[in-house]
C-alpha positions as CSV (number, residue, x, y, z in Angstrom):
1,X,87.8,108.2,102.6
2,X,90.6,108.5,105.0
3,X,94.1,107.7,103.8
4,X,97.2,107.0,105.6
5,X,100.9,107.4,103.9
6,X,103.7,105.5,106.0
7,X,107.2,107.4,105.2
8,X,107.1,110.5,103.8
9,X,110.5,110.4,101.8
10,X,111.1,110.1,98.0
11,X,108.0,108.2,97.4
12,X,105.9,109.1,100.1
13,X,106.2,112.7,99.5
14,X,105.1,112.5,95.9
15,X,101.8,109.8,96.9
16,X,101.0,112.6,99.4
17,X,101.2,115.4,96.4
18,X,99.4,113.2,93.5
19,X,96.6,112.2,96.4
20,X,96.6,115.9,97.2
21,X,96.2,117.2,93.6
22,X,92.9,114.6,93.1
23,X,91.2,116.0,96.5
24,X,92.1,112.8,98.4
25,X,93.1,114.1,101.7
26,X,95.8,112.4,103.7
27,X,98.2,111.9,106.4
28,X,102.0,111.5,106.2
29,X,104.1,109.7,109.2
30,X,107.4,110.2,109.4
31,X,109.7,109.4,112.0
32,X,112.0,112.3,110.8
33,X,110.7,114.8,108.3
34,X,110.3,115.1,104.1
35,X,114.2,116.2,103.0
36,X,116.4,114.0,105.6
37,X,119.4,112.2,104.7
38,X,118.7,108.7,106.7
39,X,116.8,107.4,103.2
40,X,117.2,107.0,99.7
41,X,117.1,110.8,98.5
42,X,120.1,112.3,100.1
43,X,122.9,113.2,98.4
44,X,122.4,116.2,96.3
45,X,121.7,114.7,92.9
46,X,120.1,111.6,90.8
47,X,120.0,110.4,87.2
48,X,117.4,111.0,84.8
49,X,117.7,109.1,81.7
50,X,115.1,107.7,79.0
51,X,117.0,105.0,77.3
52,X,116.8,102.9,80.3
53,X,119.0,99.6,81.1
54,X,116.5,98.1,83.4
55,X,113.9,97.2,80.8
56,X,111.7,99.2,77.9
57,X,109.1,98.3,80.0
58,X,109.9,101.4,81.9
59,X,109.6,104.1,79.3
60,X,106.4,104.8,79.4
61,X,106.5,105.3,82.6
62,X,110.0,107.5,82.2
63,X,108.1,109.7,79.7
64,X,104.9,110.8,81.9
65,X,107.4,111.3,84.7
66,X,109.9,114.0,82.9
67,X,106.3,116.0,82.8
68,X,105.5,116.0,86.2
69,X,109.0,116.8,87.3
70,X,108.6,120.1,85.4
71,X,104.6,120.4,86.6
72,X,106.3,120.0,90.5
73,X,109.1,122.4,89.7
74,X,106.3,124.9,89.2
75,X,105.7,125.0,92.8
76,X,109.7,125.1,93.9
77,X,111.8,127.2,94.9
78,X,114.1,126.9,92.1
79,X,115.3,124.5,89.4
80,X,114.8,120.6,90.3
81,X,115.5,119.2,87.0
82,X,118.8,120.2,85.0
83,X,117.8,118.7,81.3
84,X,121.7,118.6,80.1
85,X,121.6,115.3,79.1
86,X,122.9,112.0,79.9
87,X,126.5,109.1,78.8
88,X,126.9,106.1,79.4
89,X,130.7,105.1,78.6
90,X,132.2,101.9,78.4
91,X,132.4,98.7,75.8
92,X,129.3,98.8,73.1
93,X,129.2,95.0,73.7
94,X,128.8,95.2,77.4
95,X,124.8,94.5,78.6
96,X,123.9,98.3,80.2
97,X,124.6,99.7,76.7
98,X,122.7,97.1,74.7
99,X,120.3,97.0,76.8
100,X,120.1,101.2,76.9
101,X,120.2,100.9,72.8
102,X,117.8,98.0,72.7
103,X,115.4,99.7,74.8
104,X,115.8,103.2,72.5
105,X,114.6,101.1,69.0
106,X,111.7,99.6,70.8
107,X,110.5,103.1,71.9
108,X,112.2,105.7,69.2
109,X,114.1,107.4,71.5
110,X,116.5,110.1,70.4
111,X,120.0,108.8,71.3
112,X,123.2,109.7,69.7
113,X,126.4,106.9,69.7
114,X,129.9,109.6,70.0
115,X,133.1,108.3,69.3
116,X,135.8,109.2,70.9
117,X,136.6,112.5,68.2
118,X,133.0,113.4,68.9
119,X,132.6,112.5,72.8
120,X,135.8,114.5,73.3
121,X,134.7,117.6,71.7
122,X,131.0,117.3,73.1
123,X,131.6,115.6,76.7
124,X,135.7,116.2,77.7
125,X,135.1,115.4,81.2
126,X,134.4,111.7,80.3
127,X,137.2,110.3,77.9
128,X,136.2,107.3,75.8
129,X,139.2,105.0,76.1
130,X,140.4,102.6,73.1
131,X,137.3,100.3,71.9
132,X,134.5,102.1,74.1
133,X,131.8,104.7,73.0
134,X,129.6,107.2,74.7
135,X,125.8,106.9,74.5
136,X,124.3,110.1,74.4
137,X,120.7,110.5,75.9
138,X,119.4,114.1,75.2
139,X,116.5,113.6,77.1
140,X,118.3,112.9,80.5
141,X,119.6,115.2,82.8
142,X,120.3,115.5,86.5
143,X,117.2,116.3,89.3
144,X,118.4,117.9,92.9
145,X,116.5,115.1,95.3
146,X,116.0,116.6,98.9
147,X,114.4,120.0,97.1
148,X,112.0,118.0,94.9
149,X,110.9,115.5,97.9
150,X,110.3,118.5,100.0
151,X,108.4,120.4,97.4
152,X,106.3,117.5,96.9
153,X,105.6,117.4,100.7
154,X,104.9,120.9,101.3
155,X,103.1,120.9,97.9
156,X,100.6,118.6,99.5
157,X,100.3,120.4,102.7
158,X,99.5,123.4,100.9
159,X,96.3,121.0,98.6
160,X,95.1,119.5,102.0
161,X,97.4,117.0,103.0
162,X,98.6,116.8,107.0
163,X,102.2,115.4,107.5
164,X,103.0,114.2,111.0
165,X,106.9,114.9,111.5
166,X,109.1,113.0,114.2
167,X,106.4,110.4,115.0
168,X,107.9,107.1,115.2
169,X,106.4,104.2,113.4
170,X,105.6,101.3,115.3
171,X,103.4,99.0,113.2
172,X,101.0,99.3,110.4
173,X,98.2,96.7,111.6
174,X,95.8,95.1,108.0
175,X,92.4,94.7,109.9
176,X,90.3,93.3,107.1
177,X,88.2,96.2,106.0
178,X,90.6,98.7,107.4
179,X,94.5,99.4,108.5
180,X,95.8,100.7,111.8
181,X,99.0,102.9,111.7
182,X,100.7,102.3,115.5
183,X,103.0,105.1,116.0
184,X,104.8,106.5,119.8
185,X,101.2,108.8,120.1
186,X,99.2,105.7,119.7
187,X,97.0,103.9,117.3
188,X,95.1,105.3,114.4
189,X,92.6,103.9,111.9
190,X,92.2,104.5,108.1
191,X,90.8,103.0,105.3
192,X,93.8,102.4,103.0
193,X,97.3,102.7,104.1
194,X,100.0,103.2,101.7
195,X,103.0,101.4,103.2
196,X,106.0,104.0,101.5
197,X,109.4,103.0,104.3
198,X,112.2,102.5,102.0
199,X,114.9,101.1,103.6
200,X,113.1,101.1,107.0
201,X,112.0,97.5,106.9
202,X,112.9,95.8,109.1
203,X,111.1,97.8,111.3
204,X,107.6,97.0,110.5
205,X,105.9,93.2,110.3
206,X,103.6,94.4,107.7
207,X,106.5,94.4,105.0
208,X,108.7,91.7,106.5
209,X,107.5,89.2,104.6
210,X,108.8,90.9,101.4
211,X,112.2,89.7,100.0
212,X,113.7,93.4,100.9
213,X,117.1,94.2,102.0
214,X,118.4,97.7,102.7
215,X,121.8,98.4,101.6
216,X,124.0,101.5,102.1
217,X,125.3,103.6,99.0
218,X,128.4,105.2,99.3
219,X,129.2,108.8,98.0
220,X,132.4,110.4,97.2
221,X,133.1,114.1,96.2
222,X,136.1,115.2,94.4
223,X,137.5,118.7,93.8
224,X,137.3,119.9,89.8
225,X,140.6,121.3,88.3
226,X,138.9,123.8,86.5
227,X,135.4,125.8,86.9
228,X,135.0,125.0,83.1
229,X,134.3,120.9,83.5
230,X,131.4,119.6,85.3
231,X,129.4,122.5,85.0
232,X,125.8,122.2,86.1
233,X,123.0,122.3,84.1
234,X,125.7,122.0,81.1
235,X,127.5,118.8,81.5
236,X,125.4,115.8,81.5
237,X,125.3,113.2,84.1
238,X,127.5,109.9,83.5
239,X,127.1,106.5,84.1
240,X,130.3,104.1,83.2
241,X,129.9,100.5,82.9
242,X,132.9,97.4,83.2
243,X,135.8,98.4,85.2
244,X,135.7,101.2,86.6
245,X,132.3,101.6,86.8
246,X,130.7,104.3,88.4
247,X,128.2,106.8,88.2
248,X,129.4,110.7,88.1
249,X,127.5,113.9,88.4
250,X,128.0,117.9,87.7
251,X,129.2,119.7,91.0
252,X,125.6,121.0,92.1
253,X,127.6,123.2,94.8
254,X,129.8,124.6,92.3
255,X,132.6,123.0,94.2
256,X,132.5,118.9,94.3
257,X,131.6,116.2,91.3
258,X,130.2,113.5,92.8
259,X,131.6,109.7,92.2
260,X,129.6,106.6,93.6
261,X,131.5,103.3,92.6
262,X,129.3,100.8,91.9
263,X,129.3,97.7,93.2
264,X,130.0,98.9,96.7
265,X,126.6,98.1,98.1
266,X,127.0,96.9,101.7
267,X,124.0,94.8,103.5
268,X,123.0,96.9,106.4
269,X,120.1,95.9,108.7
270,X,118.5,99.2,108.6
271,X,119.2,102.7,108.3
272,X,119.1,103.6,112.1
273,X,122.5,101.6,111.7
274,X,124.2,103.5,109.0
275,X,127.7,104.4,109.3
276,X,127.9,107.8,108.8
277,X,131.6,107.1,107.6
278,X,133.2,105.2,104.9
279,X,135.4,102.3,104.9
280,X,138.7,103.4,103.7
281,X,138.8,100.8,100.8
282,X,135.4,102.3,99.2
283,X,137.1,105.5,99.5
284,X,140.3,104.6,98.2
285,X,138.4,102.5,95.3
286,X,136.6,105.8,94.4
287,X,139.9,107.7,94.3
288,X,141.5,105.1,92.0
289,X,138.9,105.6,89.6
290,X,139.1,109.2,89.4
291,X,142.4,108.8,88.8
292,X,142.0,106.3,85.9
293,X,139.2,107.9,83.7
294,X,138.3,111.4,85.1
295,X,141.7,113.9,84.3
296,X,139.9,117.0,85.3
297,X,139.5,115.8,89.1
298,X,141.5,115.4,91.8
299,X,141.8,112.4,92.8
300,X,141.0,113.0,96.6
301,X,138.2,113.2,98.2
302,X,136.5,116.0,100.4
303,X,133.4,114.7,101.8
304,X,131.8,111.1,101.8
305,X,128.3,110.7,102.1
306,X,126.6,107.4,103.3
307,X,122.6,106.5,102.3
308,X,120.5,103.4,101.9
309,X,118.0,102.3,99.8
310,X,115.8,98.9,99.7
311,X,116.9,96.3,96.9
312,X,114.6,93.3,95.7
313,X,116.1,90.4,94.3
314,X,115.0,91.4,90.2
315,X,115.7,95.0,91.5
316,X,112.3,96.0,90.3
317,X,109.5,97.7,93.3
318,X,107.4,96.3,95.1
319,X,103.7,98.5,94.0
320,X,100.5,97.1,94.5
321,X,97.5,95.9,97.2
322,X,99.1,93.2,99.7
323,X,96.7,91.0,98.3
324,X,93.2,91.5,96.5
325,X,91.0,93.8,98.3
326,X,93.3,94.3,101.1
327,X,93.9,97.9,102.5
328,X,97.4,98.0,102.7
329,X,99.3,99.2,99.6
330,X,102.7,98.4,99.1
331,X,105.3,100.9,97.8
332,X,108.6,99.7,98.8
333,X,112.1,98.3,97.5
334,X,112.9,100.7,94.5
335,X,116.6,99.4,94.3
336,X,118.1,102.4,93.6
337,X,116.4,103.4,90.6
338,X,113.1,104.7,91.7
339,X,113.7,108.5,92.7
340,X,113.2,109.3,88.9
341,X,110.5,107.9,88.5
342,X,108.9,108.7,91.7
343,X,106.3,111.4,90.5
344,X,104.7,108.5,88.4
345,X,104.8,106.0,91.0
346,X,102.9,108.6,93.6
347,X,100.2,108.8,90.5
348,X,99.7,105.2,90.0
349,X,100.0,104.7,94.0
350,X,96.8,107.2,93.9
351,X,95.2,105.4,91.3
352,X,95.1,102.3,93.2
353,X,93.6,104.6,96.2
354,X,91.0,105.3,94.2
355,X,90.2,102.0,92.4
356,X,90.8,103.6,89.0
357,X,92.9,101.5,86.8
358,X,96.3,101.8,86.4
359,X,97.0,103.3,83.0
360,X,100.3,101.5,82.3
361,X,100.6,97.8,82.6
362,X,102.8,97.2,86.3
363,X,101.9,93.9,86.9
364,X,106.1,93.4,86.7
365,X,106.2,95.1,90.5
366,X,103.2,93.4,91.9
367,X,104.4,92.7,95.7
368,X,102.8,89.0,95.3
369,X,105.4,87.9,92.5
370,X,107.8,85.9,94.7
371,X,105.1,84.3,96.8
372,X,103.5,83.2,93.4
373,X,106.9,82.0,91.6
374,X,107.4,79.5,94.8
C-alpha cells in the first residue's frame, strides 16, 4: 500500500509517526518543512487540559492522547510536555466553566474549584477578582509545539517514512480507485492520500468544498517582574473567560509569558498572506489586559507573534474519507484546539488507512456533516 500525507505540520507529522510505528510506509509533502511558523504550531507553547469546554465527547480521546505525548517524548530531545497543571478563571456561571465542570462529572475527572484564599496561595500569578473562581485541572499542563511536531516527523523518518521538504503542493487529484498528489516536481500516484493542510486551503480544490476558513492568531509576550512567577514546568497554564479573556502561559524562554486575547481572530485568505506584524489595537488590547488581571507583568510587550489555523463553523475537525470508499482522507480545520490532541488524531487517521475501526466513536467530525445537514 502506498500512502501519501499532504502537510507535514501538527497533524501531518503525527499521521506520518502513528503510520510509521504500524509499518505503513509513507510520504510527507510539505511546501516548507515539519517545525515552521507559517501554520498552526508556532508559538512556543499550547494547552493541555482534560476537563474540556468543547464537549465530554472529547475525553476519551484527551486521555489516550496525554499517553502518547509522554511515548513521543521518549524519542525527543527533551521535555515536550510540562504536566503543572491547568485554571480557568472567571465567573462560575459563565458557559467555559460549566461546561469544563460538566464535562469533569460525566468523566470523573479530578478537578479542584480554589477560591480566591486558596487560588492566591496555590496560583498568585492569576488573581481571582470579586465573584470569580479558579478551576484547577491537575491533569493539564503546557506541551512546547514546534519540538513535538518535529519529533514526530523525524520520528517517522527514522520507522520508514520519507518526507519531501520545500515541494509545493499544487493539487491532490481523487481518481476513483486512487489519488494523485500534483506538486512543482510533477504528479504522483498513491493509494490513499491523507489530505493534512491546515490553514492552507484555499490552495487546493480537493478541500474547497469544506466550510473552512483560516484565520490568524495573534501572540503577545510580556516581560515577568520577578523570576519567581510564571515559572515553567511549575505554574500551570491559564485560560480566562468574560472580559478580559485570554489565554496565558509560563515563559518557556525564561524570559516572556505569553498572552493571546481571545476574540482577536482575523479572516485571512491564507497563510502565504499573513502579516507578520500586529495591528496596534490587538497589541494595545493585550497590554490592557495585562494591566487589568496579571500584576506580576509588565504591561508592554516585547515580541508579537502572528499564526493561523483553519476554523469550521461548530469548530470541531474535519476527520474522515471524502465520501465512502473514496481514497482521500480528510484531516483539516482543527479550530484551534487540535494540537493537543493531535497524537490521537494521527492514530485514528492511521486507522482509517488501514480499514480498522475507529476505536472511539468520531462520527461528530465526519467531513460530510454540513453537506448532509443542507
Amino acid at each position: 500500500m502506498t500512502v501519501a500525507v499532504v502537510g507535514t505540520g501538527t497533524i501531518g507529522s503525527m499521521v506520518l509517526w502513528r503510520l510509521a510505528e504500524r509499518g505503513i510506509s509513507a510520504v510527507g509533502f510539505d511546501t516548507y518543512a515539519p517545525g515552521h511558523d507559517r501554520g498552526a504550531a508556532g508559538g512556543e507553547s499550547r494547552i493541555f487540559r482534560m476537563a474540556y469546554r468543547e464537549g465530554p465527547e472529547y475525553v476519551p480521546l484527551l486521555a489516550q492522547a496525554r499517553n502518547m505525548w509522554l511515548d513521543l517524548e521518549r524519542h525527543a530531545p527533551g521535555q515536550l510536555f510540562y504536566p503543572s497543571g491547568f485554571v480557568t478563571v472567571g465567573d462560575p456561571s459563565h458557559p467555559d466553566i460549566v461546561t469544563s465542570l460538566e464535562t469533569a462529572r460525566v468523566h470523573d475527572l479530578d478537578v479542584e474549584i480554589l477560591d480566591a484564599s486558596e487560588a492566591s496561595r496555590r496560583v498568585p500569578e492569576h488573581p481571582v477578582r470579586d465573584g470569580e473562581t479558579m478551576v484547577f485541572d491537575p491533569q493539564g499542563g503546557l506541551l512546547l509545539p514546534e519540538r513535538s511536531v518535529l519529533t514526530a516527523a523525524l520520528r517517522a523518518e527514522q520507522l520508514g517514512a520519507e518526507i519531501r521538504r520545500y515541494r509545493r503542493i499544487i493539487d491532490v487529484i481523487d481518481e476513483g480507485d486512487r489519488a494523485t498528489v500534483v506538486t512543482t516536481d510533477g504528479p504522483e500516484s498513491f493509494d490513499q492520500v491523507i489530505v493534512a493542510c491546515g490553514p492552507w486551503v484555499a490552495d487546493l480544490d480537493v478541500v474547497r468544498h469544506l466550510p473552512l476558513q483560516p484565520k490568524e492568531l495573534v501572540a503577545t509576550w510580556f516581560p515577568r517582574r520577578s523570576t519567581d512567577r510564571f515559572v515553567l514546568g511549575r505554574t500551570p497554564t491559564a485560560l480566562r473567560v468574560g472580559t478580559p479573556g485570554f489565554s496565558c502561559f509560563p515563559a518557556v524562554d525564561g524570559t516572556g509569558v505569553k498572552v493571546i486575547a481571545h476574540g482577536a481572530y482575523s479572516e485571512i485568505d491564507g497563510p502565504e498572506l499573513l502579516p507578520r506584524s500586529a495591528p496596534e489595537a490587538v497589541v494595545r488590547r493585550a497590554s490592557e489586559f495585562a494591566a487589568a488581571v496579571l500584576p506580576d507583568l509588565h504591561p508592554d510587550p516585547i515580541r508579537v507573534g502572528t499564526y493561523s489555523d483553519a476554523y469550521t463553523p461548530d469548530h470541531h475537525p474535519f476527520l474522515g474519507r471524502a465520501a465512502q470508499g473514496s481514497p482521500i482522507i480528510h484531516a483539516s480545520g482543527f479550530s484551534g484546539h487540535g494540537f493537543k490532541l493531535a497524537p490521537m488524531f494521527g492514530d485514528l487517521i492511521a486507522d482509517i488507512v488501514a480499514d480498522d475501526r475507529p476505536r472511539i466513536d468520531i462520527a461528530f467530525m465526519d467531513p460530510s456533516r454540513f453537506a448532509a445537514a443542507a
